[in-house]
C-alpha atoms as one frame of an Amber mdcrd trajectory, in Angstrom:
protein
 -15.643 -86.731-124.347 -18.234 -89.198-123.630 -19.058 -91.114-126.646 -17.167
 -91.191-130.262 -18.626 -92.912-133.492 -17.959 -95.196-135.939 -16.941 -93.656
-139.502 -15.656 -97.452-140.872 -17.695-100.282-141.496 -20.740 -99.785-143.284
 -19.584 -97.226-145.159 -17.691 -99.435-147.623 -19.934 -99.800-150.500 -20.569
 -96.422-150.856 -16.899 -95.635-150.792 -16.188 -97.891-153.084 -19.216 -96.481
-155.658 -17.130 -93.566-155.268 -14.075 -94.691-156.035 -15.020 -96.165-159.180
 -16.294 -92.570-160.409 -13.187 -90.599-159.615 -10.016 -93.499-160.806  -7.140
 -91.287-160.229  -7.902 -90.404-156.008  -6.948 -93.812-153.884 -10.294 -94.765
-151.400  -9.014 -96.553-148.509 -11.680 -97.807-145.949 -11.103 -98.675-142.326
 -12.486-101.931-141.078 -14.145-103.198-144.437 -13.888-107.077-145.960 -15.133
-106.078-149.266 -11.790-104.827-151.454 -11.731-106.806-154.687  -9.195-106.242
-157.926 -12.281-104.773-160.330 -11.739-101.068-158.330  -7.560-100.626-158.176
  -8.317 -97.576-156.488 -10.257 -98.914-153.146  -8.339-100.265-150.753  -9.616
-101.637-147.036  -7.237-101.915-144.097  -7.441-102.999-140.443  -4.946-103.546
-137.402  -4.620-107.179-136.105  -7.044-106.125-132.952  -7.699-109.522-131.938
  -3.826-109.137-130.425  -4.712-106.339-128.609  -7.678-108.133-127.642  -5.831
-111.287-126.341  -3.423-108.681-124.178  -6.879-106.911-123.082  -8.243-110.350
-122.160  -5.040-111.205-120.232  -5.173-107.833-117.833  -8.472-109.135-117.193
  -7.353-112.477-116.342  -5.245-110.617-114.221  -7.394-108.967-112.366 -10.243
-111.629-112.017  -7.528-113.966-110.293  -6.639-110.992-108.143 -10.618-111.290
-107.184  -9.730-115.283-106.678  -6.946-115.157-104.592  -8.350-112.725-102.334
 -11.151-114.655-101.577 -13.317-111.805-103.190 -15.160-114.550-105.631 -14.940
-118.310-106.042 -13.401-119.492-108.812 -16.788-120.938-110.030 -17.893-116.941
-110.085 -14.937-116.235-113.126 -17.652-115.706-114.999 -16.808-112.621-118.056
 -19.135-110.484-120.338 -19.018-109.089-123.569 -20.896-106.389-125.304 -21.020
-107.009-129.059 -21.967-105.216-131.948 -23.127-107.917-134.414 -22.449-111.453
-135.183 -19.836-111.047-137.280 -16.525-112.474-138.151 -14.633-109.183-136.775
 -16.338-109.314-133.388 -16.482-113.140-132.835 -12.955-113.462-133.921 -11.860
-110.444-131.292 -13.778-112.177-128.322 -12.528-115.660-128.575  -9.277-114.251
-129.037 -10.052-111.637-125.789 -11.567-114.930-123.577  -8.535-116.948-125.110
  -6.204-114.174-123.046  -8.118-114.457-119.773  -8.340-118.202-119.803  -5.136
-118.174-120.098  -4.779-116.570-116.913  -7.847-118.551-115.337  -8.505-121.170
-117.020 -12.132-122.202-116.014 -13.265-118.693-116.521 -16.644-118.857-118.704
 -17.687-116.025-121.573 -21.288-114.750-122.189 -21.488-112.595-125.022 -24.745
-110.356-125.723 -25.320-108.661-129.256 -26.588-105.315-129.233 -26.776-105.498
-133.311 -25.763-101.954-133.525 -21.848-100.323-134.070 -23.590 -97.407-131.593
 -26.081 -97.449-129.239 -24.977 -95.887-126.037 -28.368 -96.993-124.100 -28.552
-100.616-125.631 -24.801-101.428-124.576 -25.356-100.007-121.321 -28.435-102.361
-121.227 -25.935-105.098-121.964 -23.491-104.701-119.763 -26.103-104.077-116.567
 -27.823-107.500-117.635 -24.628-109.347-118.143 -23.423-108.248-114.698 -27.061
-109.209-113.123 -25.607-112.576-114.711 -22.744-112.573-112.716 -19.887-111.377
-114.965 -17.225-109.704-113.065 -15.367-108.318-116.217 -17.800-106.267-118.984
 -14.954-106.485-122.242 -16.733-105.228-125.772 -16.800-104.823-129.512 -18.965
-101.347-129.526 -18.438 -98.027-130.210 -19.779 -95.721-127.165 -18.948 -95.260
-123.793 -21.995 -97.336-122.649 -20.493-100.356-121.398 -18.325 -98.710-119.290
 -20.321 -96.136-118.058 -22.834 -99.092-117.064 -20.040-100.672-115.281 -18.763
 -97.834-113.483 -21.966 -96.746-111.972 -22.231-100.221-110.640 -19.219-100.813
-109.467 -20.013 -97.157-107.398 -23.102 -99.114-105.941 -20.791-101.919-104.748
 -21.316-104.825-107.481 -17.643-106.531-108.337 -17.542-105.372-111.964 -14.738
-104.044-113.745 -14.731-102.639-117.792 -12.653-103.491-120.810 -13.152-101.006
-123.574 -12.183-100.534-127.238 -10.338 -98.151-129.411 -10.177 -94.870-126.530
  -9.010 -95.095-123.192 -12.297 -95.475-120.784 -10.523 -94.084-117.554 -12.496
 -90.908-118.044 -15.592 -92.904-118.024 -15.093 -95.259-115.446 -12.136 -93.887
-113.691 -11.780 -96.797-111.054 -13.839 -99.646-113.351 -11.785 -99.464-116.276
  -8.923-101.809-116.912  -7.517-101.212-120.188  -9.139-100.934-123.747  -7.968
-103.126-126.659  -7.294-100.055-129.787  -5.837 -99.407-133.141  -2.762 -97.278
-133.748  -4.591 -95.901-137.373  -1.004 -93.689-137.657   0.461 -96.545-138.485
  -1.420 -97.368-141.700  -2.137 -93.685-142.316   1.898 -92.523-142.480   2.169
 -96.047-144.774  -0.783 -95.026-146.918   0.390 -91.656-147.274   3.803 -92.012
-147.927   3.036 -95.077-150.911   1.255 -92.933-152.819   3.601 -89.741-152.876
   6.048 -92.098-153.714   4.174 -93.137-156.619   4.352 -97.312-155.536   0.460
 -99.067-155.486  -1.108 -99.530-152.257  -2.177-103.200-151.092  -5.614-104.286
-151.938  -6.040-105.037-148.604  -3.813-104.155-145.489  -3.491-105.278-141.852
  -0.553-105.174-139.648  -0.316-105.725-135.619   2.317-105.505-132.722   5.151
-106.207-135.073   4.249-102.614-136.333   2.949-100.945-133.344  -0.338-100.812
-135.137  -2.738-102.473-132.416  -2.330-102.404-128.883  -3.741-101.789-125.268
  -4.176 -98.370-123.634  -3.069 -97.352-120.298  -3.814 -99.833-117.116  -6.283
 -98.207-114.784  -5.870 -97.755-111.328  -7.855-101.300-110.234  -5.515-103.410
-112.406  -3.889-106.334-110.534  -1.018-106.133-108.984   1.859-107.291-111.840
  -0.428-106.677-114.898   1.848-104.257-116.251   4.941-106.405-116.103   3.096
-109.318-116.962   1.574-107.531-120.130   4.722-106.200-121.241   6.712-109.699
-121.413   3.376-110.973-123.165   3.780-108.119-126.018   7.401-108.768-126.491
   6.815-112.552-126.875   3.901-111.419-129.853   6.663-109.040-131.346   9.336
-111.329-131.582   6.572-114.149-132.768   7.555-116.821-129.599   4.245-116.123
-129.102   0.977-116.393-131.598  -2.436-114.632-130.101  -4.981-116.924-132.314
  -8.747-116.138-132.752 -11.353-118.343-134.395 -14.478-117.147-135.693 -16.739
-119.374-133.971 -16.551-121.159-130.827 -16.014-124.531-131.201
């Protein structure tokens, strides 16, 4: 389809109201930083996304030294944009981590980030991402939950403009079928089959869960046509490394 919605953060509160009225059902909330011990039964859980960030931001990097080494832009032009929801520590952490993957493919590529202050707004990320790419950003990554971004990108990358589209959580290539590179997502059947299976085996769920590559539970989705040649190869050496822990994708919740 063309957009899907958030049903995760924002909703913890009330969840958790609700959990304290019915004590024997277990409440678990997707995304949320707000479990405490005073309701046993509410529980919040999230992948490790900035790791599927970094890997994100590396196919990126990828491709935006593709764009080098063919003389398509100067490496002063690695310039890279990010849609983002709000200024908090779940996005800021997940687009340090994605810029930390593309600089570490080209390493004086820059980052301009703009906030749309919304977890939906297909017309306001769309917005973004034109703006950012009358900036000069190349790559359009995001933390936001409609097709928007991509979209944006797609249509003009059709027009001619060098811009290519990271996405998050669904795989874009319907959207922007030769703009899309890859999104960053969470494998929720990971926590869900946990979740499930603790309870009908009568053992206490964690207050608050999150798991990554070690469990399969974040990732990257499939690499669009436009990837650079050697992304998949390169991408798949770079997730064995983070499930065998030689390597540590880090994110920081500010810039420094």
């Amino acid at each position: 389809g063309d957009v899907y919605k958030r049903q995760s953060f924002g909703y913890g509160e009330t969840a958790k109201e609700l959990a304290a009225q019915y004590p024997d059902i277990q409440f678990c909330q997707a995304t949320c930083a707000n479990a405490d011990k005073d309701t046993a039964n509410y529980h919040t859980y999230m992948g490790t996304i900035y790791q599927g960030r970094y890997v994100a931001g590396i196919v990126a990097g990828m491709k935006m030294k593709e764009l080098i080494d063919a003389g398509t832009i100067t490496e002063d032009k690695a310039k890279v944009g990010y849609v983002a929801a709000y200024p908090y520590a779940e996005v800021i952490s997940g687009y340090t981590a994605f810029y930390l993957g593309i600089k570490s493919v080209v390493p004086n590529a820059v980052m301009e980030v703009k906030y749309t202050n919304s977890w939906f707004d297909i017309d306001k990320e769309g917005a973004a991402a034109e703006a950012l790419i009358a900036n000069g950003c190349v790559i359009i990554g995001q933390h936001a939950d409609s097709t928007g971004a991509p979209a944006a990108t797609q249509k003009l990358h059709d027009d001619g403009k060098i811009c290519y589209s990271v996405g998050y959580n669904i795989d874009m290539l319907e959207t922007a079928p030769t703009a899309a590179l890859t999104s960053a997502t969470n494998n929720w059947a990971v926590y869900y089959k946990h979740a499930i299976a603790t309870v009908m085996g009568g053992g206490d769920l964690e207050q608050d869960w999150s798991a990554g590559y070690n469990d399969d539970a974040v990732g990257i989705t499939e690499l669009g046509e436009s990837c650079a040649e050697g992304t998949a190869d390169y991408v798949a050496d770079v997730e064995s490394k983070l499930k065998d822990g030689s390597l540590q994708a880090v994110s920081y919740t500010h810039l420094r």
